[in-house]
Every structure is written in structure tokens, then in C-alpha cells.
PyMOL CGO cylinders between C-alpha atoms (Angstrom):
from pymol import cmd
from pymol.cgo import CYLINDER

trace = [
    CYLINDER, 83.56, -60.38, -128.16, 82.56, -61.03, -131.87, 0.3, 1, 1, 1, 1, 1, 1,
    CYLINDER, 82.56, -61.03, -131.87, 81.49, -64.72, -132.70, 0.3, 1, 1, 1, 1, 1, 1,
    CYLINDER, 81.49, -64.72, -132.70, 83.81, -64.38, -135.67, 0.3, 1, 1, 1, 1, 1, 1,
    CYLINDER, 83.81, -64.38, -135.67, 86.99, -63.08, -134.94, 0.3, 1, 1, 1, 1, 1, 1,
    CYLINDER, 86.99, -63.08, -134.94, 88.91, -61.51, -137.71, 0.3, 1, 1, 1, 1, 1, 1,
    CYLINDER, 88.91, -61.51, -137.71, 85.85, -60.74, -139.48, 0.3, 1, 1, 1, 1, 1, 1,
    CYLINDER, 85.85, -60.74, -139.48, 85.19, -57.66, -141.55, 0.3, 1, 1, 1, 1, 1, 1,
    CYLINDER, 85.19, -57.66, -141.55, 81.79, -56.44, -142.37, 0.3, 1, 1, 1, 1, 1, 1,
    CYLINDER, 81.79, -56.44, -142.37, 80.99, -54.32, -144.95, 0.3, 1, 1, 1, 1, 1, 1,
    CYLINDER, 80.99, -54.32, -144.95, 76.98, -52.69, -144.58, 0.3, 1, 1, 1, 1, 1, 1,
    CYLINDER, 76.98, -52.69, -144.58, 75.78, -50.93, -147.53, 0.3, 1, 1, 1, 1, 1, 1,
    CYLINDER, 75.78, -50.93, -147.53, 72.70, -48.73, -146.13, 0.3, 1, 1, 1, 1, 1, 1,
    CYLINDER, 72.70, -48.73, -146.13, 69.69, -47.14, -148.24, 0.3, 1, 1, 1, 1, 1, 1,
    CYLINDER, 69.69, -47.14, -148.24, 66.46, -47.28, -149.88, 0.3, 1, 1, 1, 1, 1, 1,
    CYLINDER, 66.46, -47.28, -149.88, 67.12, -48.05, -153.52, 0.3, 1, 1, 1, 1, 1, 1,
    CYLINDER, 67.12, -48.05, -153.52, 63.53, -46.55, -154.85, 0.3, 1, 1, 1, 1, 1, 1,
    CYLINDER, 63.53, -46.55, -154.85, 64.77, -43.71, -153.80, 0.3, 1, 1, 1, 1, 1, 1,
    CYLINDER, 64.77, -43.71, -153.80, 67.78, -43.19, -156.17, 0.3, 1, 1, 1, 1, 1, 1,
    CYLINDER, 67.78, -43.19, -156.17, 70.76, -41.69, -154.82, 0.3, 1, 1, 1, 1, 1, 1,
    CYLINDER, 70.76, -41.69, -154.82, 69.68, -42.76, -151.28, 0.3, 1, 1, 1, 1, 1, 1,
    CYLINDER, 69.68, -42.76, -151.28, 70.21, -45.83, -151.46, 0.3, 1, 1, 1, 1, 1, 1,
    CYLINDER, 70.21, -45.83, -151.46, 74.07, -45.79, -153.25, 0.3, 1, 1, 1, 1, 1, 1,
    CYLINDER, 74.07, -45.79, -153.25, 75.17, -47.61, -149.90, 0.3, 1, 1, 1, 1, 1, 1,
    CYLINDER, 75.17, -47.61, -149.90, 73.22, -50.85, -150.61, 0.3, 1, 1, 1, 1, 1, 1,
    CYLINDER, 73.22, -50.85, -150.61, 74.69, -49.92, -154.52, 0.3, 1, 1, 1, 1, 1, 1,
    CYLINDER, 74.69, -49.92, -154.52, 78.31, -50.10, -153.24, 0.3, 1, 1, 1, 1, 1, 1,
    CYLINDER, 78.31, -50.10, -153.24, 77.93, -53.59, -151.34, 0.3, 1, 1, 1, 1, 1, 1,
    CYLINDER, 77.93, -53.59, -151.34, 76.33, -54.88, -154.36, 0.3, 1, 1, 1, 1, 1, 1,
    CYLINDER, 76.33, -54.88, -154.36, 79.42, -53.95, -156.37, 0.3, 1, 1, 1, 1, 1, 1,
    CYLINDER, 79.42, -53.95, -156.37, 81.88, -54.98, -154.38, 0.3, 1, 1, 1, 1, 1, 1,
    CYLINDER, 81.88, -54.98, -154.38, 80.03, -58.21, -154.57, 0.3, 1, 1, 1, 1, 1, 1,
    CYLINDER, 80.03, -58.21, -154.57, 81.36, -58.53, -158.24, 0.3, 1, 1, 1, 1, 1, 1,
    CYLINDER, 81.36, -58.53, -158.24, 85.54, -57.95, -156.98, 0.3, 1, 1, 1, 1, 1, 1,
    CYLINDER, 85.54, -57.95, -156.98, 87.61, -60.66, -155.18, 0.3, 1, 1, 1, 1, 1, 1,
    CYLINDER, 87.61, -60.66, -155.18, 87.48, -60.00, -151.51, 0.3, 1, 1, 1, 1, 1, 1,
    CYLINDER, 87.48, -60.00, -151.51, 89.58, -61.04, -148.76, 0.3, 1, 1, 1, 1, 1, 1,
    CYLINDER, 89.58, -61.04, -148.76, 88.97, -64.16, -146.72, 0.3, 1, 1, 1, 1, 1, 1,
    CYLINDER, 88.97, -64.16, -146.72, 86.49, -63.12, -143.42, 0.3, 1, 1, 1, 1, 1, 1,
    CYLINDER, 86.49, -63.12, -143.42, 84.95, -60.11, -145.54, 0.3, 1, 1, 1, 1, 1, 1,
    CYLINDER, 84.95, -60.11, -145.54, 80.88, -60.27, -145.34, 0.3, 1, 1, 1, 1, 1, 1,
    CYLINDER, 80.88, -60.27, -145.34, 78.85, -57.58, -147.51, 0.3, 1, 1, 1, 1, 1, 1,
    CYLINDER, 78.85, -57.58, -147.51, 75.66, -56.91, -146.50, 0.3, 1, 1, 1, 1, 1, 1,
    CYLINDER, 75.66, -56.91, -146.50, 72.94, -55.00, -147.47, 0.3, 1, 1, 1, 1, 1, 1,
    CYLINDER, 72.94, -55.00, -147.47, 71.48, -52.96, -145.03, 0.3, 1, 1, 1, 1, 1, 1,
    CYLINDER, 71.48, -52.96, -145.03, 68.38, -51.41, -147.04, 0.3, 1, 1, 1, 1, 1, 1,
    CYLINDER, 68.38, -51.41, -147.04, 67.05, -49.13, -144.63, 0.3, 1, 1, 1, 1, 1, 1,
    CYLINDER, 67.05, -49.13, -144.63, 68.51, -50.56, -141.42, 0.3, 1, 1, 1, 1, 1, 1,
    CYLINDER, 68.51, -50.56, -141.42, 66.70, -51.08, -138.11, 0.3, 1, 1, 1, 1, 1, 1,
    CYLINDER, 66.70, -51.08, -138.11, 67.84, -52.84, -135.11, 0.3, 1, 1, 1, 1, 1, 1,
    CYLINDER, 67.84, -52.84, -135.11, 68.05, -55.98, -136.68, 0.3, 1, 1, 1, 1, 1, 1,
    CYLINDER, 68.05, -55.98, -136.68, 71.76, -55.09, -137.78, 0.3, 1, 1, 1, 1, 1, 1,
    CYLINDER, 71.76, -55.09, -137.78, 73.03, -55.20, -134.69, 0.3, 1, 1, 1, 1, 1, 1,
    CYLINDER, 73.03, -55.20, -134.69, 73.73, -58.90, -134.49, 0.3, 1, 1, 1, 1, 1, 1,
    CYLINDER, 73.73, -58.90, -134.49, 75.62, -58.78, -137.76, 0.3, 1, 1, 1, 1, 1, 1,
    CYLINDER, 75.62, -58.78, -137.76, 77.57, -55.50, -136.26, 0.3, 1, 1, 1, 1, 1, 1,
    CYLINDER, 77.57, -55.50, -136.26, 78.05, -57.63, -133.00, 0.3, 1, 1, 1, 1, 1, 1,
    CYLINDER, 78.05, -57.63, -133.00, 79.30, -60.19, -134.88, 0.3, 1, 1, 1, 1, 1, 1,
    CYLINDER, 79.30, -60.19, -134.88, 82.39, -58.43, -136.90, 0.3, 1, 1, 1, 1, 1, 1,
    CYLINDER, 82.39, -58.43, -136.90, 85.94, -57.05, -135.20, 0.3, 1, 1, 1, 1, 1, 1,
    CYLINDER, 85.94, -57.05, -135.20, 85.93, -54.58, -138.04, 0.3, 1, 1, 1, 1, 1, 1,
    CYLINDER, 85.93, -54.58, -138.04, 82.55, -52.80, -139.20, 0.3, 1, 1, 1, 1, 1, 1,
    CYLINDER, 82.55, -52.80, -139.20, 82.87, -50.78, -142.91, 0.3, 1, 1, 1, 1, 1, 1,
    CYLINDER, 82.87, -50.78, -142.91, 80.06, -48.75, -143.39, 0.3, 1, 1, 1, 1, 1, 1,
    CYLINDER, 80.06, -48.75, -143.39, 78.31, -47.43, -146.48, 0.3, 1, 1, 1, 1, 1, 1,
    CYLINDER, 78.31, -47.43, -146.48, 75.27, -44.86, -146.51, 0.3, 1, 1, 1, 1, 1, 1,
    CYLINDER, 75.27, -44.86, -146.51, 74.03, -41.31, -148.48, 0.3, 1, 1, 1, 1, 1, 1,
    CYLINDER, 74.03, -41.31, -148.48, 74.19, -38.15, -146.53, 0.3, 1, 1, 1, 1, 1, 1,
    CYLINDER, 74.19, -38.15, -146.53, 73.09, -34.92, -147.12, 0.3, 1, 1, 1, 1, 1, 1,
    CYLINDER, 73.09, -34.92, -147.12, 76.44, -32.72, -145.70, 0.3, 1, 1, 1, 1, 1, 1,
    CYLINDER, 76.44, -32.72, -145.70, 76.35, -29.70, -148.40, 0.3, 1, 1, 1, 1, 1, 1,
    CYLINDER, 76.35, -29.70, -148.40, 78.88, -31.57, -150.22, 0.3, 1, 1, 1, 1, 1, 1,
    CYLINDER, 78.88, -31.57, -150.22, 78.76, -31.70, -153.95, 0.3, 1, 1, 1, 1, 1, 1,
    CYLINDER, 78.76, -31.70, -153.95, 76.40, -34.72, -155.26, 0.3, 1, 1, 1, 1, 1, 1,
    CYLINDER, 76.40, -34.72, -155.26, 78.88, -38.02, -155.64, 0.3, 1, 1, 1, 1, 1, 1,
    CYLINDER, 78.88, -38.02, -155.64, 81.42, -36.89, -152.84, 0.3, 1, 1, 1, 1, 1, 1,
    CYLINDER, 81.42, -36.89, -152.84, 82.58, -39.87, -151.17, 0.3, 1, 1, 1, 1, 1, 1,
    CYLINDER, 82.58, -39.87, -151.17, 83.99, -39.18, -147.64, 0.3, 1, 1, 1, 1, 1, 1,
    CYLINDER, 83.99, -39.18, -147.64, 85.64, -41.21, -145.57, 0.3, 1, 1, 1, 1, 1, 1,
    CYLINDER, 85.64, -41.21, -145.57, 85.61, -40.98, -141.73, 0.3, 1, 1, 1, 1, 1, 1,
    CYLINDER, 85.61, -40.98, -141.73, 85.96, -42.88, -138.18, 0.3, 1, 1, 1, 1, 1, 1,
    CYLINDER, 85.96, -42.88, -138.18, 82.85, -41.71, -136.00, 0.3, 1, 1, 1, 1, 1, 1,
    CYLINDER, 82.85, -41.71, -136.00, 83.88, -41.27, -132.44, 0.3, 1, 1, 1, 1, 1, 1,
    CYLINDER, 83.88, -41.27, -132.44, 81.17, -38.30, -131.25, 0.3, 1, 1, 1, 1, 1, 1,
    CYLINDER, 81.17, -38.30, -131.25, 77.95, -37.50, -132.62, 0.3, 1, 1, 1, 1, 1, 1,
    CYLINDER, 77.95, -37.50, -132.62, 79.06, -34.49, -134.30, 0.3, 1, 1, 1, 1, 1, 1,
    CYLINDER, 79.06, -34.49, -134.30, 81.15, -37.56, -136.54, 0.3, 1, 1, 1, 1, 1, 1,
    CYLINDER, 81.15, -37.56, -136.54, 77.70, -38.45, -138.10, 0.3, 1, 1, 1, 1, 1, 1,
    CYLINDER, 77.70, -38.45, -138.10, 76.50, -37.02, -141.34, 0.3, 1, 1, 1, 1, 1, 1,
    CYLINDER, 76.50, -37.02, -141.34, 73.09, -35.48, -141.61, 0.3, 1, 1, 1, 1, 1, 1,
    CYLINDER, 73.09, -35.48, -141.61, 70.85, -38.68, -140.78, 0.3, 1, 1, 1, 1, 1, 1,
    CYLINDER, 70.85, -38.68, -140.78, 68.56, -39.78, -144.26, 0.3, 1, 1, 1, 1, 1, 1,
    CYLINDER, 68.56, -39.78, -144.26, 64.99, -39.69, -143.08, 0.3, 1, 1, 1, 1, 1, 1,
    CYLINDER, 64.99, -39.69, -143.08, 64.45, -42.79, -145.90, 0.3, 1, 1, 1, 1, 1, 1,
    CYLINDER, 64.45, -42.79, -145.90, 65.94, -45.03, -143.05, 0.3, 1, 1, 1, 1, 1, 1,
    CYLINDER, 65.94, -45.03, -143.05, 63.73, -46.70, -140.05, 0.3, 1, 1, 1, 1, 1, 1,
    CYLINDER, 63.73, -46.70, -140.05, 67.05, -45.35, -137.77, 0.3, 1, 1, 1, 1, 1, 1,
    CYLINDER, 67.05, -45.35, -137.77, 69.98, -43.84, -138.83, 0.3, 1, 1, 1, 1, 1, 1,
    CYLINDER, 69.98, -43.84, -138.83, 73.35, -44.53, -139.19, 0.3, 1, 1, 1, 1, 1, 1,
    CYLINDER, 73.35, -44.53, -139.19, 74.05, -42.55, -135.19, 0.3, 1, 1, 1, 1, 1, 1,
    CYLINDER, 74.05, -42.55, -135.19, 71.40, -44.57, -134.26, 0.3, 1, 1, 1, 1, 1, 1,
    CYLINDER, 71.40, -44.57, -134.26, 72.38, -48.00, -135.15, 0.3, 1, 1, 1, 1, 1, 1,
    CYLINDER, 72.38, -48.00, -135.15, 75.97, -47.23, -133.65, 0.3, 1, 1, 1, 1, 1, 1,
    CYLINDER, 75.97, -47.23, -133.65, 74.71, -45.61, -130.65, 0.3, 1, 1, 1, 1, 1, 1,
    CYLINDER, 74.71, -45.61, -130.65, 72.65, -48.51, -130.19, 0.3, 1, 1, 1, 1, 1, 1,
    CYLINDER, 72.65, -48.51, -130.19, 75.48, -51.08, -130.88, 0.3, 1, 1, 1, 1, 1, 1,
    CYLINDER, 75.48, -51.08, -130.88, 78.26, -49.33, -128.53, 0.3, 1, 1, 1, 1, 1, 1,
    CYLINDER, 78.26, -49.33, -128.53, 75.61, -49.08, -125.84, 0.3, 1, 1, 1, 1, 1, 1,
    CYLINDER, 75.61, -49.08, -125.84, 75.56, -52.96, -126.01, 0.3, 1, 1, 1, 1, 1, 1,
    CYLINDER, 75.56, -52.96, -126.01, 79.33, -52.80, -125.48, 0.3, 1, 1, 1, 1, 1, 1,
    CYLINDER, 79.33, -52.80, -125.48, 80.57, -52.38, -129.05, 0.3, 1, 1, 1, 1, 1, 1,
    CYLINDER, 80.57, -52.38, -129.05, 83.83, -51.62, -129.20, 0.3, 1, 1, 1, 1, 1, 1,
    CYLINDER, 83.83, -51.62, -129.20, 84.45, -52.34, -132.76, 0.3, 1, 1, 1, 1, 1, 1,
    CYLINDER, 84.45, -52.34, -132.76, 86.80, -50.55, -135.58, 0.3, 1, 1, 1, 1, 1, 1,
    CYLINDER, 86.80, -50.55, -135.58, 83.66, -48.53, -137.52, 0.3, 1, 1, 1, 1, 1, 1,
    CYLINDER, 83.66, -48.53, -137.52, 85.11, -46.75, -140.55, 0.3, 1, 1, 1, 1, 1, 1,
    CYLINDER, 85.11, -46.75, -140.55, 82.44, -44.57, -142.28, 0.3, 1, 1, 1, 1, 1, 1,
    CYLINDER, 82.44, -44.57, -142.28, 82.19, -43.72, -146.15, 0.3, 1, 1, 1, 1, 1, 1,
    CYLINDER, 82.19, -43.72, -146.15, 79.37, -41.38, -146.91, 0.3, 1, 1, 1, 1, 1, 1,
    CYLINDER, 79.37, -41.38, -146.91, 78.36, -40.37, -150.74, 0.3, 1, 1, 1, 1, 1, 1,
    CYLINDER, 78.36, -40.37, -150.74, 76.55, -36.25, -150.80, 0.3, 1, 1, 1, 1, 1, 1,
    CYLINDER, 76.55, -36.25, -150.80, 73.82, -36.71, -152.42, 0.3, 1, 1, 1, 1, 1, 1,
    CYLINDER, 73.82, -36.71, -152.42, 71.13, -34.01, -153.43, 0.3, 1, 1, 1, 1, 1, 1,
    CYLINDER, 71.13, -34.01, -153.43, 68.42, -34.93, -151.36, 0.3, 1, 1, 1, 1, 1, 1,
    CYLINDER, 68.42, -34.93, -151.36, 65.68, -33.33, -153.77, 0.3, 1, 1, 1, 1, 1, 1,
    CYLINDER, 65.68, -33.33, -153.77, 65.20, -36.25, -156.44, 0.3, 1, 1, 1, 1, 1, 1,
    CYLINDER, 65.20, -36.25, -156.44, 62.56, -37.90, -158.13, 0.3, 1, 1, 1, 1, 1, 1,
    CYLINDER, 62.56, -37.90, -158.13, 61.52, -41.34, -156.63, 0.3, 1, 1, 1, 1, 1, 1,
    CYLINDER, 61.52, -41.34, -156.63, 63.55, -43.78, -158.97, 0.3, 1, 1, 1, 1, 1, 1,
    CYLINDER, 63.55, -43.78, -158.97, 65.33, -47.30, -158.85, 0.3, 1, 1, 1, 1, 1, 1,
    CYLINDER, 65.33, -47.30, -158.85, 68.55, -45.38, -160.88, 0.3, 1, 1, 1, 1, 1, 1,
    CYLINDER, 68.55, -45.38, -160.88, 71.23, -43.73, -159.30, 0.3, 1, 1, 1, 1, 1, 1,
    CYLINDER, 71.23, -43.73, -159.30, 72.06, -40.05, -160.94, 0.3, 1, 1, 1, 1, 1, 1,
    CYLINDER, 72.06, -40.05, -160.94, 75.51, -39.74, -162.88, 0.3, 1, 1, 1, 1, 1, 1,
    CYLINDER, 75.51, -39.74, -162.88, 77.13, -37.92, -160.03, 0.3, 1, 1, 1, 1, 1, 1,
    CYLINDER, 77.13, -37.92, -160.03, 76.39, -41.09, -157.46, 0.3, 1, 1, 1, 1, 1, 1,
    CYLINDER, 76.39, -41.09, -157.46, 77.22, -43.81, -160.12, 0.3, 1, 1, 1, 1, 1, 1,
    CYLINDER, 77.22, -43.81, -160.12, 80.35, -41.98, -160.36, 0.3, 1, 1, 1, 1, 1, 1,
    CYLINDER, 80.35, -41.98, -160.36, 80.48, -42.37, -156.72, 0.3, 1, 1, 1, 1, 1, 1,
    CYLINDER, 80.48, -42.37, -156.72, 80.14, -45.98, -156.46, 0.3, 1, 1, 1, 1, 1, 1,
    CYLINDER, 80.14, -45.98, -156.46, 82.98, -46.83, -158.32, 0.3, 1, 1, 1, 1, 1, 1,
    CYLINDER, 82.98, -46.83, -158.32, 85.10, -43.94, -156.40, 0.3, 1, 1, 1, 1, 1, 1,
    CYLINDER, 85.10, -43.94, -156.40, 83.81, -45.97, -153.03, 0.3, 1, 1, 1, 1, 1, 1,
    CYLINDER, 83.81, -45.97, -153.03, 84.63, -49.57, -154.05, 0.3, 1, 1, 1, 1, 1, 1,
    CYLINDER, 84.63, -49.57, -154.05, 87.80, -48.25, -155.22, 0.3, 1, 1, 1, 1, 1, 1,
    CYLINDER, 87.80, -48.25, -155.22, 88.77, -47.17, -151.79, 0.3, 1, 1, 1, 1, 1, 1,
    CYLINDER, 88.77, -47.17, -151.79, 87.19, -49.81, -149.88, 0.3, 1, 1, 1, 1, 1, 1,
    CYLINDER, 87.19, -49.81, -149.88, 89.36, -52.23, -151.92, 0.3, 1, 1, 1, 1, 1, 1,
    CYLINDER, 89.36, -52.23, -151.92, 92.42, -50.19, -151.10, 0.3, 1, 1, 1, 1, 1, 1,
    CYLINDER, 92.42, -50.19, -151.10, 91.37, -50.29, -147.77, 0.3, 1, 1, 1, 1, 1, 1,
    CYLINDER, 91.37, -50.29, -147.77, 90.65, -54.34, -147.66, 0.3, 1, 1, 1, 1, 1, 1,
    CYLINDER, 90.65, -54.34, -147.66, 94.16, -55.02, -149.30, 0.3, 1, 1, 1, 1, 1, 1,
    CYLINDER, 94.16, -55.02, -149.30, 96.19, -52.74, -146.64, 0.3, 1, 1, 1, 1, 1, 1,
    CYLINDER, 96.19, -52.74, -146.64, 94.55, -54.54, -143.96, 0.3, 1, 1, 1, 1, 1, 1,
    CYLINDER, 94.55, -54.54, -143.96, 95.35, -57.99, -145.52, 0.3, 1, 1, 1, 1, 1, 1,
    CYLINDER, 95.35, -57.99, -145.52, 99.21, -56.89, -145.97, 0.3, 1, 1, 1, 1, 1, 1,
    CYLINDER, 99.21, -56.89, -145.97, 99.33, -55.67, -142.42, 0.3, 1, 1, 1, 1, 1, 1,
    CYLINDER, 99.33, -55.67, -142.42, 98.05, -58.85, -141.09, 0.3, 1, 1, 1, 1, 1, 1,
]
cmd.load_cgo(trace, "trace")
């Protein structure tokens, strides 16, 4: 059982020098600058690792944010619930693990947490840079936009 029931955590994942990569740590830092619900944590991932699990252990509800390279036009935000490893985008090889990886890791460890997914396309052939393109800073909005959306529902439900 999570240490903190009722919480929500919101993991932004990426390497920033990397530009679009890392628009998942650029969506937690947004949402960082909105009102949030009480028992809503944003964290920044950067390039993840195993020591996320003990923030994923601790949440009911797990909102995650990462790049993916699915063919999708650059700044496509999707949003999905990963059940099966065909769920998963394309994994980012910026990150120590990926996004499957984490999760696979965390459910093996009896996880049985609500994980929603959003995933920005990027185009994975970019110069190393610190600034996200247009197409992804687009994006970010688009994604705190819905993650909002998605906070407020929750709170009206409960």
C-alpha cells in the first residue's frame, strides 16, 4: 500500500540538453507554475533510474510524462493507460531505463497503481540543445492543459 494515500504523482521524464527529449521534465516544471490539487507531487524525473520507484511506491495514482519517438508528428501529445508492453512508446535511449522499465520494475514489486501515460512525438534527430523546438513547446502547453483537466475531474469525482 502507498505511504500516502490519496496521493497523485505527476513524473516528468527526460534529458533537458537534449531538447525535445526532455519535454517531460518541461511539463512538470510548468505545471509547477498552475494551482494544483491538494496530495498532487510533481517531480522531475530527468533521466529516471531505479531510484523512482520509491516515489512511484509511494502514490495511489502515478501521471506520467516522457518523449517518444512513435512516427507521430513532432509535438503530438498522446494520452494512454499502459497495461502490456506493446502500451509503451518507443523507449528514448537518453534515459538510464525507460519508461517499460521503470513500470515493469515497479509492478514486479507489487504495484498496482492507476499509471496514466502522456507521451509528446518528438523527432529524434536534433541538435544537442537546452531549448525545446516550436512543435514541443507547443506541446507542453497542450500537456498541462490536459493534465489539469485531468486533476480537476478527479477532484470533482472525489
Amino acid at each position: 500500500m502507498p505511504s500516502h494515500p490519496g496521493k497523485t504523482l505527476i513524473l516528468g521524464l527526460g534529458n533537458i540538453i537534449l531538447g525535445d527529449e526532455g519535454v517531460g521534465v518541461h511539463v512538470v516544471r510548468s505545471l509547477l507554475q498552475h494551482p494544483l490539487p491538494p496530495g498532487v507531487e510533481c517531480l522531475d524525473g530527468g533521466t529516471g533510474g531505479f531510484v523512482l520507484l520509491e516515489p512511484l511506491q509511494q502514490a495511489d495514482r502515478i501521471l506520467l510524462i516522457d518523449a517518444t519517438d512513435d512516427g507521430m508528428p513532432a509535438g503530438t501529445v498522446t494520452r494512454t493507460k499502459p497495461q502490456f508492453s506493446r502500451d509503451y512508446p518507443p523507449t528514448m535511449t537518453a534515459h538510464d531505463i525507460g519508461v517499460k522499465d521503470l513500470l515493469d520494475a515497479f509492478y514486479l514489486q507489487g504495484g498496482k497503481r492507476d499509471v496514466t501515460l502522456f507521451t509528446v512525438s518528438i523527432d529524434p534527430h536534433q541538435s544537442i540543445s537546452m531549448e525545446l523546438t516550436e512543435e514541443c513547446s507547443g506541446a507542453v502547453a497542450v500537456a498541462v492543459q490536459q493534465i489539469l483537466e485531468e486533476l480537476a475531474c478527479s477532484a470533482a469525482a472525489a
